[in-house]
C-alpha positions, 0 to 999 in steps of 0.5 A: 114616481111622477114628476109631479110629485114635488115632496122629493127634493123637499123631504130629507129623508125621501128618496135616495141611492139607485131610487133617486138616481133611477127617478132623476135619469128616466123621469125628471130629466125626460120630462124637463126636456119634452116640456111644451113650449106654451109662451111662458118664458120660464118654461121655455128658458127650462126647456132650453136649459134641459135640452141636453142634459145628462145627469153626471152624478153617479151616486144616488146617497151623495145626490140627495146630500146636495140636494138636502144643503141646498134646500136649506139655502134661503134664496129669498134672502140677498145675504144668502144668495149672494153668498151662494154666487160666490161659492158657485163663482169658486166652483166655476173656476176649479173647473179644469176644461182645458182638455178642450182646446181654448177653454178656461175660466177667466180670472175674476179681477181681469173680467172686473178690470175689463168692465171697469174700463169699458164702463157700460151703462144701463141704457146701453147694449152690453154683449158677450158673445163667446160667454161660457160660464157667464164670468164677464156677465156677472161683472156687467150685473155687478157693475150696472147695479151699482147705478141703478137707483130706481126701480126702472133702472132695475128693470133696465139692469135685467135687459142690458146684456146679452150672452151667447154661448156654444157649448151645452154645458158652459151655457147651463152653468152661465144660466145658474151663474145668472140667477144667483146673480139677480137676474130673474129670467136670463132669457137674454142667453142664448144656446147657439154658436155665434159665428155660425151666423153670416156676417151680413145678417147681423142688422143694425137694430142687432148692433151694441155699445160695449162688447167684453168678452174672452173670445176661445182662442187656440180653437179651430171652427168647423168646415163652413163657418169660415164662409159666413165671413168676407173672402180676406178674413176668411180662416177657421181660428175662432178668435180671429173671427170672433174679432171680425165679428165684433168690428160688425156688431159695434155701434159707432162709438161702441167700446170693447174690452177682450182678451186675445193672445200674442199669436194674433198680435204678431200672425200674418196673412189673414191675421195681417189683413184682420188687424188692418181692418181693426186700426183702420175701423176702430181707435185700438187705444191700449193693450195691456200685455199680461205675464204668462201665468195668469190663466195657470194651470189652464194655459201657459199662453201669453195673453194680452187686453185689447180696448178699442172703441169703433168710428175713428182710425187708429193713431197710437196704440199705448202698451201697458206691461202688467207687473207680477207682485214684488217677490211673486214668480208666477201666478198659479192656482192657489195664488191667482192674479188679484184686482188690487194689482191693476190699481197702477194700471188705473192710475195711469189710464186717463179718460179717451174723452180728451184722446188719454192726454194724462198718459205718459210714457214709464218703465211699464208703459209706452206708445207706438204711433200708427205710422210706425205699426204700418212700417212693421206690416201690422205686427202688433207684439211690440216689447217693452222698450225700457226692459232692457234698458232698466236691467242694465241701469239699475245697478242698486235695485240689484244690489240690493235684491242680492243683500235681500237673498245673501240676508235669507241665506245667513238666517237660514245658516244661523237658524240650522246651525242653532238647531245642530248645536243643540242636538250635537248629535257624535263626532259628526257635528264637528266638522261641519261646524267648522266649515258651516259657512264655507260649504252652505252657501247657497238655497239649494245646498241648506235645502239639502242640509234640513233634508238631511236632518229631518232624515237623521231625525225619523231615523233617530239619529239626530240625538242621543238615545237615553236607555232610560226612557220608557220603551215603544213596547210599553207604550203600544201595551197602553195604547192596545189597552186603552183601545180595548176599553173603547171597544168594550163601551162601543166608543170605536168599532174592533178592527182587524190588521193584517200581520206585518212582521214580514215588512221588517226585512224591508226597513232601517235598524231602529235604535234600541227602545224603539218599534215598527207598528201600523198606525192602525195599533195606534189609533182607529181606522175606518172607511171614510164612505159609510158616514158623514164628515158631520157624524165623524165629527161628533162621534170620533173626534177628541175620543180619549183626546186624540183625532180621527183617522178616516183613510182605510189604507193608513191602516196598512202604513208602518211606522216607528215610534 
C-alpha cells in the first residue's frame, strides 16, 4: 500500500491489526519523514514534526479503533474542535513524564493565572522558551482571542507567540495542542534546545515583551552548554540559565510570569550572583509561593511565581502565600489546584502602573525591601512573617476547628451505635454498649469499629441467621437454571470453570444455609478484548436484569452468598 492511497484512514472498515501496523511503521512514517522541503510551510511544519517519530501504538485493532473516533470528529466546527482540545488538554496532563528529571505537566489554573497577570497583547511578542506540551501557549491563544475583534487582529493572534521546545515528544504533542487551538500553522514552534545557543547571539530584533514559561527545574545540561553563558552564571542547572536567559531576551518594559522552585530562592554561589543580576536588571515585584502539592503526584517540590518586569532596579519584593481550600490537606491528581482560588490573590494584586499602591500587608501577604534582601546575601526564600503569630493569636479559630472535628466525631459514634442497635448481634453488643462513648473516642478508633463490622457482616456474624430462609444451594440451583436457558437461546456463550472444592480448606466456617461459589456460577465471564465496550453494552447488559461482568480472572474468585 502506498501512501498515496489515502482511503485507508478514511474507510472504517479498511486496514487494520498487523496490516496496519506494517502500513504505519514501514510506509507512512518513512514517508512523512523523507518529505522534500519545497517551500510549503505546511509540508515543512510535517516534516519537522515526523523527523523522529516512532509509532508507540503496538496493536493494530486498537489503532484503527482511534483512527475511526477520530475521523468522526468535524473539525471544521469550532464546538468540536474546542471540544476535542479540552480532551487532549486532559490527556496531556494524565501524562506522568516525571520519570525525566523536571518534567511535568503544569497545572491549567496556574499557567491561566500567569497570562492573566502578565497580560500580553496582540501587538506584542509572547515567548515560551521551555514550551513542552504547549500549556502556557494555549493560555496566551485564549487570552489574546478574547481582544482580537478584527480580522487583522486574527492574523496578529496567529504571529504573537512563540514556543521553543527540547524534546521530540513534548514538541509534537505542543504541535497538536496548537491546532485544536486555532492556530492553522504553528510555524512559530521551534524543535531545538533553547540554551544551546550563546547568549551573545540573541539580537534585539530577536528580543520580546512578555515571556510565561515553567522553565525544567531539577535538571542538569549537557557538558558545554554552560559555556554559552557569561563566566559568573556559569553552571548546568537548567532553570538557573533558563532565568539568565530571559533577562537577555526581555525587552525594556518587557514582563515575565514563571514558576521556579524554592531551591533557586535560597541557592548560593552562582545562584547568588544570578539573583543579583535579576533585582538589580529587573523590578522582581511579587512571588507568589505555592503549597507542596500542587504539581502532585509529578513532584512534592515547592515551587513559587515569579513576576518581574525588566528596566528598573528592584526596590521591594511583595509575597503572596497561596492557601490551600478550607478543609483541603493537599492538592492531588483527582483534586488538582483550581483557578477560582486565585481569585484572593487577584483581589489583592493592584496594577505596577502606580508601583502596587493598593497593596497591603495580611495574614497571606508581606513585602521585604531590597535594603534588607542585600543584608540576607540575596536569599530570597522569606517566610511568612504572620504564620506563627496567627497560630498563637488565634485561639477561637482553634476552638472552633476542635467543635467542628469533636461534632464529626459524635455523628460518626450516634451513627455506628444506630446501625448496632438494630443488628444486636448476641451477648457481645452489651458491653460495648456500655462503654460506647468512653472507648470511641477518636477517627481512627471508629474507623476500627466500621471495619470491624463490615467483617463481621460478610462473615455472617453481624445478625441472626433464620433457619427459615431459603438456602444459598436452591439459589445457585435457579441461578444454574437459569443460565442454561440463556445458553440454550444463545443470549451468553457456555463457559467452563475449573473445580474449586479444594479452596474450602483455605476459608472461614460459613453459617448454616450458606455456600462458597465462584462468581462465575453466578453470573457470565468473559475476555474483555475480543469485543468492543459498545457491543457489550447492547448484547450484555440487563440479560435476565443483571450487569455484565467483562474480567476473566473474576471468573476464579470465590464468594459466599
Amino acid at each position: 500500500m502506498c501512501i498515496r492511497d489515502s482511503n485507508w484512514a478514511i474507510d472504517e472498515e479498511g486496514i487494520t491489526g498487523d496490516t496496519l501496523l506494517n502500513f504505519v511503521d514501514n510506509d507512512l512514517l518513512p514517508s512523512l519523514k523523507e518529505l522534500k522541503n519545497t517551500g510549503n510551510p505546511i509540508i515543512s511544519l510535517i516534516k519537522n514534526a515526523f523527523e523522529d517519530a516512532t509509532n508507540y501504538m503496538k496493536n493494530g485493532t486498537l489503532l484503527r479503533q482511534v483512527i475511526n473516533k477520530v475521523n468522526k470528529i468535524d473539525f471544521n466546527s469550532s464546538e468540536d474542535r474546542h471540544t476535542f482540545g479540552d480532551i487532549y488538554e486532559k490527556l496531556l496532563s494524565e501524562l506522568q513524564a516525571a520519570k525525566d528529571a523536571g518534567e511535568f505537566y503544569t497545572p491549567r489554573a496556574v499557567t491561566e493565572f500567569i497570562v492573566e497577570r502578565v497580560n500580553p497583547e496582540l501587538h506584542e511578542k509572547i515567548l515560551d522558551p521551555a514550551c513542552g506540551t504547549g500549556g502556557f501557549l494555549v493560555n496566551v491563544i485564549e487570552h489574546l482571542r478574547k481582544k482580537a475583534i478584527t480580522e487583522n487582529d486574527q492574523k496578529l493572534l496567529q504571529e504573537a507567540f512563540t514556543g521553543i521546545e527540547k524534546k521530540h515528544l513534548p514538541y509534537i504533542l505542543c504541535m497538536t495542542n496548537l491546532l485544536l487551538h486555532g492556530i492553522d500553522i504553528p510555524k512559530n514552534v521551534k524543535s531545538n534546545n533553547t540554551l544551546a545557543r550563546p547568549l551573545r547571539d540573541w539580537n534585539s530584533n530577536e528580543k520580546v515583551d512578555a515571556i510565561v514559561t515553567n522553565p525544567p527545574f531539577g535538571g542538569i545540561e549537557e557538558d558545554g552548554i554552560e559555556k554559552n553563558f557569561p563566566g559568573e552564571f556559569q553552571t548546568k542547572e537548567t532553570a538557573d540559565l533558563f532565568l539568565v536567559l530571559m533577562m537577555r531576551l526581555l525587552k525594556n518594559g518587557g514582563r515575565a510570569g514563571l514558576v521556579l522552585p524554592d531551591s533557586i530562592l535560597f541557592g548560593e554561589g552562582v545562584k547568588t550572583r544570578i539573583k543579583e543580576a535579576l533585582l538589580k536588571e529587573c523590578n522582581l515585584h511579587t512571588i507568589v509561593r505555592l503549597p507542596k502539592s500542587v504539581f502532585a503526584p509529578y513532584t512534592t517540590i515547592s515551587t513559587n511565581l515569579l513576576f518581574f518586569t525588566k528596566g528598573k532596579p528592584t526596590k521591594e519584593i511583595w509575597y503572596y502565600e497561596h492557601q490551600l481550600p478550607y478543609g483541603v490537606k493537599s492538592y492531588n491528581k483527582t483534586k488538582p489546584i483550581n483557578i477560582r482560588e486565585f481569585q484572593p490573590i487577584k483581589d489583592w494584586w493592584g496594577t505596577e502602573k502606580d508601583d502596587f499602591q493598593t497593596r497591603e500587608e495580611n495574614e497571606y501577604a508581606w513585602k521585604v525591601s531590597y535594603d534588607e534582601i542585600v543584608s540576607r546575601n540575596f536569599n530570597l526564600d522569606i517566610s511568612n512573617p504572620y504564620k506563627n503569630e496567627q497560630a498563637n493569636q488565634n485561639p477561637n479559630e482553634l476552638l472552633f476547628q476542635y467543635k467542628e472535628q469533636q461534632d464529626m466525631i459524635q455523628k460518626l459514634r450516634t451513627q455506628l451505635k444506630t446501625i448496632l442497635e438494630k443488628a444486636n448481634f448476641f451477648q457481645a453488643w452489651k458491653p460495648i454498649k456500655n462503654n460506647f462513648d468512653n472507648v470511641f473516642t477518636t477517627e481512627y478508633s471508629i474507623d476500627q469499629l466500621k471495619q470491624t463490622i463490615l467483617q463481621l457482616a460478610v462473615t455472617g456474624k453481624l445478625v441472626p441467621q433464620d433457619v427459615d430462609d431459603e438456602p444459598a444451594s436452591i439459589l445457585l440451583k435457579k441461578i444454574q437454571l437459569e443460565k442454561a436457558n440463556l445458553i440454550k437461546y444463545k443470549k451468553i456463550r457456555k463457559t467452563t470453570l475449573p473445580k474449586f472444592l479444594s479452596y474450602k480448606e483455605y476459608l472461614f466456617s460459613l453459617p448454616i444455609g450458606w455456600e462458597w461459589a465462584p462468581i462465575g456460577i453466578i453470573g457470565n465471564i468473559f475476555n474483555g478484548n475480543s469485543i468492543s465496550t459498545d457491543v457489550k453494552e447492547r448484547k450484555y447488559t440487563n440479560i435476565a436484569g443483571r450487569p455484565y461482568l467483562s474480567t476473566k480472572d473474576i471468573a476464579l474468585s470465590l464468594i459466599h452468598i
